[in-house]
C-alpha positions in Angstrom: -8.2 -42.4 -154.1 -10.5 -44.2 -151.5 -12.9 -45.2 -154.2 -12.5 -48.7 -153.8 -12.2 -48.5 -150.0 -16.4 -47.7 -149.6 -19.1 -49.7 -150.8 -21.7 -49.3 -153.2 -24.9 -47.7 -152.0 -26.8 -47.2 -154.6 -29.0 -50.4 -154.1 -29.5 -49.2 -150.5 -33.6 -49.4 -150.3 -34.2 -50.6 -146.8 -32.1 -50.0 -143.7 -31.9 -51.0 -139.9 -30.1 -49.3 -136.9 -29.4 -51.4 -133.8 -28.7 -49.8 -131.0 -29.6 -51.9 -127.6 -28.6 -49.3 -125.0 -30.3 -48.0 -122.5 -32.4 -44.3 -123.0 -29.3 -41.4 -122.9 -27.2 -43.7 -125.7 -30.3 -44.4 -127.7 -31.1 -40.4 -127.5 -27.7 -39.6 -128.7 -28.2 -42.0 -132.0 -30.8 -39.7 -133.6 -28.6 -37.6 -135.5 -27.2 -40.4 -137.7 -31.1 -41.0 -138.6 -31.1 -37.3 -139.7 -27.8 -37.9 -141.7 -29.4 -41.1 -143.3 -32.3 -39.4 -144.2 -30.4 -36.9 -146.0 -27.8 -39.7 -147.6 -31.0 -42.0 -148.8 -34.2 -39.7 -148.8 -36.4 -42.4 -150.6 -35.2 -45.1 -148.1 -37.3 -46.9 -145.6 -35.4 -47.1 -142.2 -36.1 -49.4 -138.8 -34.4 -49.5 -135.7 -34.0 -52.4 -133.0 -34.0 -51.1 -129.9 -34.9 -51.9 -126.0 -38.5 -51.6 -125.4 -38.2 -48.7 -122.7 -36.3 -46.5 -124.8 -38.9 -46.2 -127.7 -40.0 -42.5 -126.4 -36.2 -41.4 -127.0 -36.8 -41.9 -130.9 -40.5 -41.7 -131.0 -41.8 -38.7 -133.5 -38.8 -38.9 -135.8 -39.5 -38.3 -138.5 -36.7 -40.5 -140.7 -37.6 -43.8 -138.6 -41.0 -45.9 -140.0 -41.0 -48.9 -137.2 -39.4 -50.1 -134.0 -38.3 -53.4 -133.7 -37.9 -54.2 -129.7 -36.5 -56.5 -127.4 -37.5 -56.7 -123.7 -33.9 -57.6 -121.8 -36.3 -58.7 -118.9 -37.6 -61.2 -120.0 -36.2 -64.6 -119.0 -35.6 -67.8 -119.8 -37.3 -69.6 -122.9 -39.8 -67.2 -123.0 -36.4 -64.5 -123.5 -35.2 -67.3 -126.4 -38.6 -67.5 -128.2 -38.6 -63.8 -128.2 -35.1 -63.0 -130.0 -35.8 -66.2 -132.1 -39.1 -64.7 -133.8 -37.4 -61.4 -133.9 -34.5 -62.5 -135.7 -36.8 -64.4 -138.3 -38.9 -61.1 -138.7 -35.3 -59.0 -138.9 -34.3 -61.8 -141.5 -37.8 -61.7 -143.4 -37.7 -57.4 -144.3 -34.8 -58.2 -146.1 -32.7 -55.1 -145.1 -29.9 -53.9 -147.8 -28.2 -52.3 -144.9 -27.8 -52.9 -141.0 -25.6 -50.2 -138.9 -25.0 -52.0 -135.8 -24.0 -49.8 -132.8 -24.1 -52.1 -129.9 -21.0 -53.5 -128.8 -21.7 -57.1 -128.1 -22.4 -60.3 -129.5 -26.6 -59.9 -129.8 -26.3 -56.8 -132.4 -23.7 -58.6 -134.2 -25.8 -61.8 -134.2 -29.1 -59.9 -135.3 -27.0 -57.7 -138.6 -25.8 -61.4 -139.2 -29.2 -63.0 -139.4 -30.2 -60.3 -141.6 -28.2 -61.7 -144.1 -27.9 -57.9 -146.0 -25.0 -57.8 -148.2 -23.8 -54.6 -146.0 -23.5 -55.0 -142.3 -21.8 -52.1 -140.8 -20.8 -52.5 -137.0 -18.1 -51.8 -134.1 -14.5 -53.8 -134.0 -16.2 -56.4 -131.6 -13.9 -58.5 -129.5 -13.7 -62.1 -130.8 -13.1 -63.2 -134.6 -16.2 -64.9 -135.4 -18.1 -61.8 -134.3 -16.2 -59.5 -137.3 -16.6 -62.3 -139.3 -20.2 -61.4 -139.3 -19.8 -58.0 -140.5 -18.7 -56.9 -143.9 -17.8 -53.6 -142.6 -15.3 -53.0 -139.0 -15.6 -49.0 -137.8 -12.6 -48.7 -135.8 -12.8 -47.1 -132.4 -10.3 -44.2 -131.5 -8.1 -44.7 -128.3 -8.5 -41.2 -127.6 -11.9 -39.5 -125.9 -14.5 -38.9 -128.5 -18.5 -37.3 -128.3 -20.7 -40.6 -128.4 -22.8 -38.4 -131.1 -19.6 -38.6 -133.9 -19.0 -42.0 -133.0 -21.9 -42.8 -133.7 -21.7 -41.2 -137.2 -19.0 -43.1 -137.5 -20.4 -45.9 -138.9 -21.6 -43.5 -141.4 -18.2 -42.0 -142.9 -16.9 -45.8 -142.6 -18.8 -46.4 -145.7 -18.6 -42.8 -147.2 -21.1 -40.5 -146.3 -20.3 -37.5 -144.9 -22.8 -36.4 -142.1 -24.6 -33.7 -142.4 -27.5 -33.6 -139.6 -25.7 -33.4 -135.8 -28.3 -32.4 -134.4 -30.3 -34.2 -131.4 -34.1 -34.5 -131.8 -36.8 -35.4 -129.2 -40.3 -35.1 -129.7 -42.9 -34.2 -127.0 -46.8 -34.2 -127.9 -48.8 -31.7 -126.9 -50.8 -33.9 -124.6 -47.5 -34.6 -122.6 -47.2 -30.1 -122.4 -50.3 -29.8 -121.1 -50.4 -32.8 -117.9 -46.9 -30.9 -117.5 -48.5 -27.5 -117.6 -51.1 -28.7 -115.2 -48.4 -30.2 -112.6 -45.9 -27.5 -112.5 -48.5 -24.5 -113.5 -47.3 -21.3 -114.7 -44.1 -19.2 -114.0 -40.5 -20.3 -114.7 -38.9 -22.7 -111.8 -35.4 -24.0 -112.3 -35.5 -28.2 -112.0 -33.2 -30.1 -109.8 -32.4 -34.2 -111.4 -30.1 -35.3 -109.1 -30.5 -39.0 -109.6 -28.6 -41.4 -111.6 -29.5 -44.9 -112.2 -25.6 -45.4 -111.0 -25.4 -43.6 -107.7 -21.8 -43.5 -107.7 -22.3 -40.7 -110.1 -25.0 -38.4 -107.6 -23.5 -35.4 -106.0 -23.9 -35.9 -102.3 -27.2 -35.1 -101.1 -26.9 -32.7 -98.3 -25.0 -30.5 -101.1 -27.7 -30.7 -103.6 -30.1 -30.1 -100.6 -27.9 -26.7 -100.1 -28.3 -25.9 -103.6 -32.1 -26.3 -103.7 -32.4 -24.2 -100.3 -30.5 -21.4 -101.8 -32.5 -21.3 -104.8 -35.3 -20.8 -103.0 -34.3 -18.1 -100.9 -32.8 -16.6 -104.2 -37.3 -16.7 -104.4 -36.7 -19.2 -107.3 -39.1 -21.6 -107.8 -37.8 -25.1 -107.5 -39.3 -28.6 -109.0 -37.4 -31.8 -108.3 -37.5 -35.0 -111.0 -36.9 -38.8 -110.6 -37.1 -41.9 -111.8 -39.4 -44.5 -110.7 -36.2 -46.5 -108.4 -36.9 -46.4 -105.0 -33.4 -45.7 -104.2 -34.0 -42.4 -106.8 -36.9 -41.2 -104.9 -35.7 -41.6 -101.7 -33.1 -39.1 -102.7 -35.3 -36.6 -103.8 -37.4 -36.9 -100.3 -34.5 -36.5 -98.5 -33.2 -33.4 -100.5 -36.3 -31.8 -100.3 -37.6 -32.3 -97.2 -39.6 -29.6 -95.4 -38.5 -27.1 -98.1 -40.9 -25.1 -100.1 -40.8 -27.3 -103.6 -42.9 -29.8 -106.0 -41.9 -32.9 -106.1 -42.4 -34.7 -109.1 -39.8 -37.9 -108.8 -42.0 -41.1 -110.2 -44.6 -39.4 -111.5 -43.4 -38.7 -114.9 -43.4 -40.3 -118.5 -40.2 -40.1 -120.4 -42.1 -37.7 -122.8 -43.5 -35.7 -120.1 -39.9 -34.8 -118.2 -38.8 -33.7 -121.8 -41.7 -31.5 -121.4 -40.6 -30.0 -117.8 -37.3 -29.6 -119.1 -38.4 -27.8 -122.1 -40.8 -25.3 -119.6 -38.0 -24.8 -117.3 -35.6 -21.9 -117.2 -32.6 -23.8 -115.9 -32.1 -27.7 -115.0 -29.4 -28.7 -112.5 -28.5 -32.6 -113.2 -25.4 -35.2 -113.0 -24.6 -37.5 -116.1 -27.7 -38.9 -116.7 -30.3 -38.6 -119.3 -32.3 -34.9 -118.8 -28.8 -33.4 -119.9 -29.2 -35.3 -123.2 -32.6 -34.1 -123.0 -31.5 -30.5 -122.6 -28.8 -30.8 -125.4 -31.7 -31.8 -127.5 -34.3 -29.1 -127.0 -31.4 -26.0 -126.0 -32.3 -25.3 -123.1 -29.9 -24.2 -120.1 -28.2 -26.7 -117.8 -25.3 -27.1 -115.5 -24.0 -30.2 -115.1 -22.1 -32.4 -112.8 -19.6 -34.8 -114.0 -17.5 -37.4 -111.9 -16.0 -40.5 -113.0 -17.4 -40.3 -116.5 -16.5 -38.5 -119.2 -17.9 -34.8 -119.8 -15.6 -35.4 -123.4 -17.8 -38.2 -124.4 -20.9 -38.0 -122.5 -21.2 -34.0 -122.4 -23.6 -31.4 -123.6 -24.0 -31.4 -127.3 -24.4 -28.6 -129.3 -25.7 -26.4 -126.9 -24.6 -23.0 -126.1 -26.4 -23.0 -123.0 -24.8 -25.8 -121.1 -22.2 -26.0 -118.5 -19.8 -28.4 -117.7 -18.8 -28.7 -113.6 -15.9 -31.0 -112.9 -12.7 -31.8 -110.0 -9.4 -31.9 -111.8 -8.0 -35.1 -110.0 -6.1 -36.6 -112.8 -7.5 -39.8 -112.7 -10.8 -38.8 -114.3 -12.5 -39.9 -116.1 -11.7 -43.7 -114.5 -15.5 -45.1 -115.6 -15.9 -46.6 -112.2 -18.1 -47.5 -109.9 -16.5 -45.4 -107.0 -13.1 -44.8 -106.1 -12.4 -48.9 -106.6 -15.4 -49.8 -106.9 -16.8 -48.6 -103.8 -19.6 -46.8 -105.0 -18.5 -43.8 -103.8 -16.2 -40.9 -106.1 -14.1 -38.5 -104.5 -14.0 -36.5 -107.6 -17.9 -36.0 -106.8 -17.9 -36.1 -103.0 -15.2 -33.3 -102.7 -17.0 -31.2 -105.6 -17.3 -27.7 -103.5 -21.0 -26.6 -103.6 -18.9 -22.5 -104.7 -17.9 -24.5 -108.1 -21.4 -25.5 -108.6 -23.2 -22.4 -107.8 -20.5 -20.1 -109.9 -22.5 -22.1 -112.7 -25.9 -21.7 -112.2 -26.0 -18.6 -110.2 -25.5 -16.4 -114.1 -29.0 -18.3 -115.1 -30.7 -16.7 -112.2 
């Protein structure tokens, strides 16, 4: 009936994702490189991605090479960069380019490919679809990021099979981990979020942590390298018996400290992606973003803890753009331990 509708594949020989996100959405693309493989097993297939997200696909085993872009860089230095990656994106002489960046550089990039399919998102202006031979339509209705993702698969016919996350950890990365955190099972605190309007205040997750540890849990706290993110975790952890590891950890090894914990605690950020991907136990706290379309996925050990104030999710920054969310700031510290406290 539709037969018309989808193009034909069969030439498909070489193939580039674009996804220029930052590390949680570039996680959450690796199951529509798992349903590629399957659709084109004999295919070669690249993906163009930020520069600091490379350890979120790095070990998979459908993807051969990374093309990168550093966002910052500046000036004609920034120009020169996207200029010689365009030519090289141009040069491989892709059959197929899925781009899943909303945006005019990913459109640009599947454009300068010049492949005869370039699959992408209904981007905003007209000379940006005119770039595409392909338009995935976007629902108006809450949807996982994973299946939109796939999307852009079933918008040219192929029904995804792989939905599962995947992220790789060497064993080098277990064993610095191993030698930080030593032996015994701990349950890891990530209360840090690149956007602070969507942290759970920190006297509560301070609470949490102490009771944890009078519960004689083990507790290990994780951050990012942000100054404003490890100030948090000195504040929620001072004078208490813990290991504090904000800072001093590779993407790849707090995969590994997830993977050796026996419960993580975390807000909408990327160690519950993490989590989803090597299923392993996690409560987490959600706010003004959506636990819909950022939630767990595919894991049976994952909880969800949320207000009901019937303006989530409302995507932002704070009540108004104050930087502060009521939904999170009146989250009772009873709702969040009903969650974990079953772990234990």
């Amino acid at each position: 009936m539709y037969r018309d509708f989808y193009p034909d594949l069969s030439h498909v020989k070489k193939i580039l994702v674009i996804k220029l996100r930052h590390l949680g959405d570039v996680l959450l693309t690796t199951p529509l490189f798992g349903s590629l493989r399957q659709a084109f097993p004999h295919a070669t297939i690249d993906a163009y991605i930020y520069q600091e997200s490379i350890p979120m696909l790095e070990g998979h085993p459908a993807i051969r090479h990374f093309l990168t872009r550093n966002p910052k860089k500046k000036g004609w230095r920034r120009w020169q960069e996207e200029l010689e990656l365009f030519y090289s994106i141009r040069k491989e002489g892709y059959d197929l380019v899925l781009n899943l960046t909303e945006g005019d550089r990913g459109v640009i990039a599947a454009w300068a490919s010049k492949a005869p399919l370039r699959v992408g998102f209904a981007p905003k202006g007209r000379w940006q679809k005119a770039r595409l031979t392909h338009i995935v339509k976007s629902p108006h209705s809450l949807r996982h990021t994973v299946e939109r993702n796939l999307d852009a698969l079933r918008r040219i016919g192929i029904n995804p099979q792989e939905k599962s996350l995947f992220f790789a950890i060497a064993q080098e990365d277990k064993k610095r981990v191993q030698e930080l955190v030593g032996k015994g099972p701990f349950v890891l605190i990530h209360p840090a979020s690149r956007w602070r309007f969507k942290c759970w205040p920190v006297e509560k997750m301070r609470h949490l942590a102490k009771k944890l540890i009078e519960r004689g849990e083990r507790v290990v706290l994780t951050a990012g390298v942000d100054p404003a993110e490890k100030e948090m975790v000195e504040k929620i952890g001072q004078g208490l018996d813990l290991l504090q590891l904000a800072g001093f950890l590779s993407l790849k090894e707090l995969g590994a400290v997830i993977a050796a914990s026996k419960l993580l605690v975390t807000v909408d950020s990327l160690p519950l992606h993490l989590a989803s991907a090597l299923k392993k136990p996690v409560v987490v706290l959600f706010g003004p973003t959506s636990e819909i379309t950022w939630g767990p996925w595919e894991n049976l050990h994952a909880r969800v803890v949320a207000t009901s104030f019937p303006c989530r999710p409302c995507y932002l920054d704070g009540c108004g753009g104050s930087k502060r969310s009521e939904c999170l700031l009146s989250l009772p510290f009873s709702a969040v331990w009903e969650k974990v406290e079953p772990f234990l």
